[in-house]
C-alpha positions as CSV (number, residue, x, y, z in Angstrom):
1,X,6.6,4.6,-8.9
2,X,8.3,7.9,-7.0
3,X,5.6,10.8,-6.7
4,X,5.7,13.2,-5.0
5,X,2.5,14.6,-3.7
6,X,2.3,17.9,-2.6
7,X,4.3,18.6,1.5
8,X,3.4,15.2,2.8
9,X,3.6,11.4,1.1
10,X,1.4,8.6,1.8
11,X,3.8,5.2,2.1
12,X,2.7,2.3,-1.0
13,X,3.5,-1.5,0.1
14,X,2.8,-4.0,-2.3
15,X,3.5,-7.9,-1.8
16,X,1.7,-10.9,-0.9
17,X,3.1,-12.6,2.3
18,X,2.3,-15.4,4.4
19,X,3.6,-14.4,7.4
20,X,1.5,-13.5,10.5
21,X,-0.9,-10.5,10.1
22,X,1.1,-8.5,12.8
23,X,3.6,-8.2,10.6
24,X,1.6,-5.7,8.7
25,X,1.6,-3.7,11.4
26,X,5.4,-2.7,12.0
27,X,5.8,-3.6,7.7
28,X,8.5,-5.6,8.5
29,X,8.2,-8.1,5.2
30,X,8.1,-5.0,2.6
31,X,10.1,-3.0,0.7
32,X,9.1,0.9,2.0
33,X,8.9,3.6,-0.5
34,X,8.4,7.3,0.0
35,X,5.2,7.7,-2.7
36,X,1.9,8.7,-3.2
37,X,-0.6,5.7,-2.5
38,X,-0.6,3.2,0.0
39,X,-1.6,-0.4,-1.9
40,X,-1.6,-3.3,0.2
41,X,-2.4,-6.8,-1.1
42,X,-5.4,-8.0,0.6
43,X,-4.9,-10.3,3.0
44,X,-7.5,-11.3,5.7
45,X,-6.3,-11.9,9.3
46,X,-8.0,-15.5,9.8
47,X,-6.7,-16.1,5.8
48,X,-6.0,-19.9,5.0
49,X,-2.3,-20.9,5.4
50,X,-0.5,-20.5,2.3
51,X,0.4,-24.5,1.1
52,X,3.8,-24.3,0.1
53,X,5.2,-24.4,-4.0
54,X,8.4,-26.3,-4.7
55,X,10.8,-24.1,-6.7
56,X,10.4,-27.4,-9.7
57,X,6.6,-26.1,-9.3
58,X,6.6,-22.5,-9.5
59,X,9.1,-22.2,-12.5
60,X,6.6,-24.7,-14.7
61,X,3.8,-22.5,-13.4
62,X,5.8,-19.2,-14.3
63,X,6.8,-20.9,-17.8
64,X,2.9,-21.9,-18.5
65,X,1.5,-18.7,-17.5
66,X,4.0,-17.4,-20.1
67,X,2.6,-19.2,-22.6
68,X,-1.0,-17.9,-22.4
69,X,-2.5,-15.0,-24.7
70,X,-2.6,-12.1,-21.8
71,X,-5.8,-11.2,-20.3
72,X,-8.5,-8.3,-21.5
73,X,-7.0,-6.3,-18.2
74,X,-4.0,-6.1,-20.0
75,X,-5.5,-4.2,-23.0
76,X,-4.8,-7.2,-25.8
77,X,-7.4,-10.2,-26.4
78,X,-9.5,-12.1,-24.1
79,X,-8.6,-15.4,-22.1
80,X,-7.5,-18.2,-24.4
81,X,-6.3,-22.0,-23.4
82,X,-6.5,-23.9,-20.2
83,X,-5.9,-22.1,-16.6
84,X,-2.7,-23.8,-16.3
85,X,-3.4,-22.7,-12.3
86,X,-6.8,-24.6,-11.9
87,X,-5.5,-26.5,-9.2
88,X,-4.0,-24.3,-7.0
89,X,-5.9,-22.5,-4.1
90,X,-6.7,-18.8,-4.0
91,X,-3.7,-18.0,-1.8
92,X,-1.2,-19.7,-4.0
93,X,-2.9,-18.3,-6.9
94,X,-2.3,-15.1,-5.3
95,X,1.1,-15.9,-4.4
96,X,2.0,-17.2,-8.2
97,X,0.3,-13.9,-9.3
98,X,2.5,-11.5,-7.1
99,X,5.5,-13.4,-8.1
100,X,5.2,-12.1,-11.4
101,X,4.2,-8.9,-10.5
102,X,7.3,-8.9,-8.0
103,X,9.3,-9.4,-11.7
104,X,7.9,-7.2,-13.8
105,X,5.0,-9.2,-15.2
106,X,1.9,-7.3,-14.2
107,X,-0.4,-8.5,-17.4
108,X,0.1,-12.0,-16.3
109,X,-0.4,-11.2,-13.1
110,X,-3.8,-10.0,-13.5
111,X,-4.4,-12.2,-15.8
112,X,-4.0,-15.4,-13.0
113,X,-6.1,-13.3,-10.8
114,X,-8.9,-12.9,-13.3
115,X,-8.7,-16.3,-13.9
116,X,-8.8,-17.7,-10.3
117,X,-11.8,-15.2,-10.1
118,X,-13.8,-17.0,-11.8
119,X,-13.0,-20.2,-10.3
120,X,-13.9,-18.0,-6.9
121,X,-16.2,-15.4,-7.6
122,X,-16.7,-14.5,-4.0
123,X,-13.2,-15.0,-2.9
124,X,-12.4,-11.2,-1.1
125,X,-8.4,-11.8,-1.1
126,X,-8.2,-12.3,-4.9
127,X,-10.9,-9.7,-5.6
128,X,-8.8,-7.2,-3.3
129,X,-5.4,-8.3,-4.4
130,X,-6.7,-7.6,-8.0
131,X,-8.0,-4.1,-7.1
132,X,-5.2,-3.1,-5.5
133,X,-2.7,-4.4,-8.4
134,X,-4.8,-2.3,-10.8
135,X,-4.7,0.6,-7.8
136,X,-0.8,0.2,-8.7
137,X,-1.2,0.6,-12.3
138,X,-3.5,3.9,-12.3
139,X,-6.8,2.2,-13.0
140,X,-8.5,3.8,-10.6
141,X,-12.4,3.2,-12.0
142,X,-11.0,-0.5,-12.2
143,X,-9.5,-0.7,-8.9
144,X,-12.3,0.7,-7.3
145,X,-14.7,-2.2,-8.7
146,X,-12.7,-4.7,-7.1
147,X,-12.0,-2.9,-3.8
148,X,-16.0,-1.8,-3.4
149,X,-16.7,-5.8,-4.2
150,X,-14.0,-7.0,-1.8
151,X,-15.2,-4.9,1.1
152,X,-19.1,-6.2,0.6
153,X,-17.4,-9.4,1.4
154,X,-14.9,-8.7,4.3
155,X,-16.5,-5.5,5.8
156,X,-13.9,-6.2,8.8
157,X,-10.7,-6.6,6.7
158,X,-8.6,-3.7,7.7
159,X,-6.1,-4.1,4.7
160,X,-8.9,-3.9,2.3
161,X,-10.7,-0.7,4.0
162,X,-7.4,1.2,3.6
163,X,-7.1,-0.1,0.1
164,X,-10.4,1.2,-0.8
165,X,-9.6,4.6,1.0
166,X,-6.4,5.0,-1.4
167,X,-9.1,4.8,-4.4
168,X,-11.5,6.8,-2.6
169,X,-9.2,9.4,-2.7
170,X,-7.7,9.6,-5.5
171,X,-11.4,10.1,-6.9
172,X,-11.7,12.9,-4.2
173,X,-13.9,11.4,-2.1
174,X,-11.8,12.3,1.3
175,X,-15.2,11.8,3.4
176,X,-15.6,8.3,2.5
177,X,-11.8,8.0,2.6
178,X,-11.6,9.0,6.2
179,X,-14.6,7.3,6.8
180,X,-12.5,3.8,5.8
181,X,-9.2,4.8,7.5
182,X,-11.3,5.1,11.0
183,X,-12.8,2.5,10.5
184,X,-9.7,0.5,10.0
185,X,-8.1,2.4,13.6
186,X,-11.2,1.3,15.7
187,X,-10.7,-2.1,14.4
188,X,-6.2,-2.3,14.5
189,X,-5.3,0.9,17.1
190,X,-1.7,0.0,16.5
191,X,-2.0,-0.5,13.2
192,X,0.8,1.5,11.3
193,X,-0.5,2.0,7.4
194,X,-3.8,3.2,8.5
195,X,-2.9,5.6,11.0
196,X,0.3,6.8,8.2
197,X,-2.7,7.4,6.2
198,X,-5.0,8.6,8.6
199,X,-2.6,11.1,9.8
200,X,-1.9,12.3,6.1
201,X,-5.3,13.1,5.6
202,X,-5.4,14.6,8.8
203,X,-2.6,17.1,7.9
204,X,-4.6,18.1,4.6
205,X,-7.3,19.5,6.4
206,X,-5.7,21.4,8.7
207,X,-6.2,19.2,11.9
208,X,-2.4,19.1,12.6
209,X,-2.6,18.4,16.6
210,X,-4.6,14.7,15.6
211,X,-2.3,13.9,12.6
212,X,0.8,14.3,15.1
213,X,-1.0,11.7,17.1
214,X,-1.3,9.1,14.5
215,X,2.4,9.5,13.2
216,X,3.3,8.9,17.0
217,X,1.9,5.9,17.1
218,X,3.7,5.0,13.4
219,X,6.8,6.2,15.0
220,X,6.5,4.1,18.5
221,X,5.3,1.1,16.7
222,X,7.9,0.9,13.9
223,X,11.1,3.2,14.8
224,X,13.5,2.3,12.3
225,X,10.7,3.3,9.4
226,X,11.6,6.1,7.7
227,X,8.2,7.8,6.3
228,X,6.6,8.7,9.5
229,X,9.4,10.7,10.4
230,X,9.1,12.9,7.0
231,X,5.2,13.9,7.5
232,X,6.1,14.5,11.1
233,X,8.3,16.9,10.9
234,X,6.5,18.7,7.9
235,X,2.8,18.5,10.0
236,X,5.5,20.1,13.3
237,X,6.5,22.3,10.7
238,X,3.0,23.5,9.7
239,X,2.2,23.8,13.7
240,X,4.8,26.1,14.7
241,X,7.5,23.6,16.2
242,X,10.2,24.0,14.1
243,X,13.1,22.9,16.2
244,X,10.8,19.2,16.3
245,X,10.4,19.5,12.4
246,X,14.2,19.7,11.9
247,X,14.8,16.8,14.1
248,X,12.6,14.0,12.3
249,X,13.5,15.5,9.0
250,X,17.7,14.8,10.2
251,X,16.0,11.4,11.3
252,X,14.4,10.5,8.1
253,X,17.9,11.2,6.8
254,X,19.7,8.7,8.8
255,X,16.9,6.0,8.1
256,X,16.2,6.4,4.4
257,X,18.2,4.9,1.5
258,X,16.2,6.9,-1.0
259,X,18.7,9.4,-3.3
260,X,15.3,11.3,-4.8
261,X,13.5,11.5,-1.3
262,X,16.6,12.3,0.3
263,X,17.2,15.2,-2.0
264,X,13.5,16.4,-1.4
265,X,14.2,15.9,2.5
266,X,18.0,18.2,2.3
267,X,16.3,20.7,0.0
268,X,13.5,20.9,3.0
269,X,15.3,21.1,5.6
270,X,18.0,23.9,4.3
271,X,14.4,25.8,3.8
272,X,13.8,25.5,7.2
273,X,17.5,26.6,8.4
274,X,17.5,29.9,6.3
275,X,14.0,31.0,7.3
276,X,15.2,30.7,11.3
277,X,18.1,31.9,10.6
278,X,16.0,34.8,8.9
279,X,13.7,35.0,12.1
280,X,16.8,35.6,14.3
């Protein structure tokens, strides 16, 4: 999913992992793409450890699920036949459903999730990982169900409150989006998603000098990260420093495997070389 969105991006990781929550913060454990949500799969930072699936297990989980008529979420019929994942905890239902999301499968996915859900009505990582699954797919209305429900439960989960900001504004409501993303700072400082985000919506309203500030700290925190670089030097850029713009945009260059952001990033930067060389 490669949109582009206007002069800046906002970053979108998806994936369910069970590694420590810092990770999160310097996104070691995810793919990075250059798009136009952020969506991270909710994960609490005191979450139960994930109990491990043998390979023989997750392929006869996989070749049930397969088996099942898909969910309503999917858009074809209702549940039908045994949860073929009753047994399994919310974090390794959470784990089977992103491992067919991971390969292409996203009606199943859901479908475990729903599932599970109802085994676990008040369970904020499924609800969340849910929410932002459907975030993924452009359900916004859907998404923002899930995300509203999951944040009732976890008020304090960072991951979720930037989640919930993503839907917030894609419906326009940049107040309440804000309001999330701050929220999210005062509770992680170094956390690098919400100040990516924060610092993007920072640059939309004009407030360049405090979005700079929150794509230093994505930049000191995770260095080899490409995006940060990209909405830095387009927010210098907007404030006047051109000679700092065309030095993250050649550093986003040298850090991003990207062929269509790299194009966008080339075409950018040759703007920014004929209107000095214009100026002089």
């Amino acid at each position: 999913m490669n949109v582009y969105a206007g002069d800046l991006f906002f970053l979108i990781l998806q994936g369910y992992a069970g590694e420590n929550f810092k990770d999160y913060q310097t996104m070691k454990y995810f793919p990075i793409y250059i798009v136009l949500i952020m969506i991270l799969t909710a994960c609490a930072e005191d979450r139960e450890e994930l109990v491990p699936i043998t390979e023989k297990e997750r392929q006869a989980l996989l070749q049930g699920q397969q088996q099942q008529t898909p969910s309503s979420l999917s858009g074809d019929k209702d549940h039908a036949g045994p949860n073929p994942h009753a047994k399994l905890s919310p974090a390794q239902h959470i784990a089977v459903a992103q491992q067919h999301a991971n390969e292409g499968r996203i009606r199943e996915a859901l479908d475990i999730l729903t599932r599970a859900m109802l085994e676990n009505p008040d369970n904020s990582d499924l609800i969340g990982t849910r929410g932002s699954m459907l975030l993924a797919q452009d359900k916004v209305f859907d998404a923002l169900v899930d995300l509203e429900k999951a944040v009732t439960l976890a008020p304090d989960n960072v991951l979720l409150l930037i989640n919930r900001s993503q839907a917030y504004r894609k419906f326009n409501r940049l107040e309440e989006a804000m309001n999330d993303l701050n929220k999210a700072v005062s509770l992680n400082p170094e956390l690098v998603p919400a100040r990516f985000n924060r610092g993007t919506l920072l640059y939309g309203e004009g407030k360049y000098n405090e979005a700079l500030a929150d794509f230093d700290v994505c930049i000191k925190a995770a260095p080899d990260t490409a995006g940060p670089y990209f909405n830095r030097a387009v927010t210098r850029e907007a404030a006047g420093d051109q000679p700092g713009a065309i030095s993250d945009m050649n550093s986003f260059l040298q850090l991003s495997d990207n062929p269509e952001w790299n194009k966008v990033a080339r075409e950018t930067l040759a703007s920014w070389n004929a209107s000095d060389k214009m100026q002089k």
